[in-house]
C-alpha positions, -999 to +999 in steps of 0.1 A: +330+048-331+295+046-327+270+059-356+236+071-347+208+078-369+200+114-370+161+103-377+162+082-344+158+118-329+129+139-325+133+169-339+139+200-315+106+222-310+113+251-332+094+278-345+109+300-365+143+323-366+138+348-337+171+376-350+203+381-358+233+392-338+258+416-355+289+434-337+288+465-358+313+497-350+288+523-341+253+511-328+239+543-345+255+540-376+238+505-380+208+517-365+201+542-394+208+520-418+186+489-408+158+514-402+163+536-437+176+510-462+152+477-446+127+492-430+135+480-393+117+495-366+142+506-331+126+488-304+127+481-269+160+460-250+160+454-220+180+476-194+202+446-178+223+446-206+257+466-194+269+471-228+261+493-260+234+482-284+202+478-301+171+456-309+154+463-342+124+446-355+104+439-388+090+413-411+090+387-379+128+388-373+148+407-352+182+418-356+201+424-323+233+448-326+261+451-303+285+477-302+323+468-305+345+497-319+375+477-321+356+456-345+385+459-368+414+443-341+393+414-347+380+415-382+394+430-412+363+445-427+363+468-453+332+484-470+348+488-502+358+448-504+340+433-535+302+422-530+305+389-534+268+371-534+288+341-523+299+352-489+281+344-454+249+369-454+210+376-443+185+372-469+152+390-467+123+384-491+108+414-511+080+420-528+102+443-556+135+438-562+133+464-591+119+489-561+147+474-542+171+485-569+162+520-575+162+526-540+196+516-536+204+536-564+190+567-549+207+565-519+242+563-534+245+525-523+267+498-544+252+466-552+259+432-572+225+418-589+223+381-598+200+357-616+190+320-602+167+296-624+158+263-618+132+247-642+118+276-658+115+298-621+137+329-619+150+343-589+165+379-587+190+388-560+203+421-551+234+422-524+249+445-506+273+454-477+256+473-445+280+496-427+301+469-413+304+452-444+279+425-432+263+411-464+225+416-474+208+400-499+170+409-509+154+385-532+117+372-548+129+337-536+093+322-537+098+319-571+118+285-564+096+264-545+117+242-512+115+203-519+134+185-494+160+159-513+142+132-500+117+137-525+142+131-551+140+096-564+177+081-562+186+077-605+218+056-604+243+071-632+238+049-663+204+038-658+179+063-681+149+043-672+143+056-639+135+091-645+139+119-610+112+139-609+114+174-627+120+193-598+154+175-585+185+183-602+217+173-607+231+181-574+199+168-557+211+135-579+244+136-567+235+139-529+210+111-530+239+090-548+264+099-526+241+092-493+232+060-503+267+047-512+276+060-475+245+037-463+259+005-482+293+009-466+279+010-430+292-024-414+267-037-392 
């Protein structure tokens, strides 16, 4: 078996995430609620498509539905499964997430709120289920700045006089550790 270096690649020439396809039960039903509870706007699609659905756009994404009412011959959703904030889901930044609450509130809507902090920053998340029980989450996520791990220094358990920098963790630790034992075992 052959091992290649994923650096020895160039990376591909992306720009940034374009949408998001859902299968939802009732293109309308979605509809309302990306452009009443998010804020989407109903735009054009083009007219080659032979099948039921809708573009929607906002905030630089787009989120692309297609209509399949025997969704649930497929997938068992169900709207009133528990929110769980650790199931697959679309996260939008928000400027808010108090406004964010109350909304949700007003409009009848059921929700799980949870707390992330990482060296002082706090991050408030609000999820909830769209109408085909697709998870959303809204959050003030800039408050966590992105460091890629290779800016954690590697800090070999037992030895307290390399110090990580304050912004890697444990896991960031534990990742470095675990990559570089991988590297050591490579036969050459």
């Amino acid at each position: 078996m052959e091992i290649v270096e994923v650096s020895s690649y160039e990376a591909l020439p992306l720009l940034s995430l374009n949408h998001v396809s859902l299968l939802c039960r009732s293109v309308w039903d979605s509809v309302r609620f990306y452009e009443d509870v998010l804020g989407f706007v109903l735009i054009k699609r083009p007219s080659s498509f032979n099948f039921n659905g809708a573009w929607l756009y906002n905030y630089g994404i787009g989120i692309h539905l297609i209509e399949n009412p025997a969704l649930d011959e497929y997938d068992t959703v169900n709207e009133l499964r528990p929110i769980n904030p650790k199931d697959n889901h679309i996260s939008f930044q928000c400027t808010d997430v108090g406004l964010v609450i109350r909304r949700l509130q007003d409009m009848g809507m059921r929700y799980v709120t949870a707390v992330v902090e990482d060296d002082g920053a706090k991050v408030d998340q609000v999820f909830f289920h769209d109408p085909d029980g697709y998870m959303v989450e809204l959050c003030n996520c800039e408050n966590i700045p992105v460091i890629p791990i290779s800016s954690c220094a590697f800090k070999p358990r037992g030895e307290s006089f390399k110090k990580a920098p304050a912004k890697c963790g444990f896991m960031e630790n534990v990742m470095m550790e675990s990559l570089s034992m991988e590297m050591m075992n490579f036969s050459f």
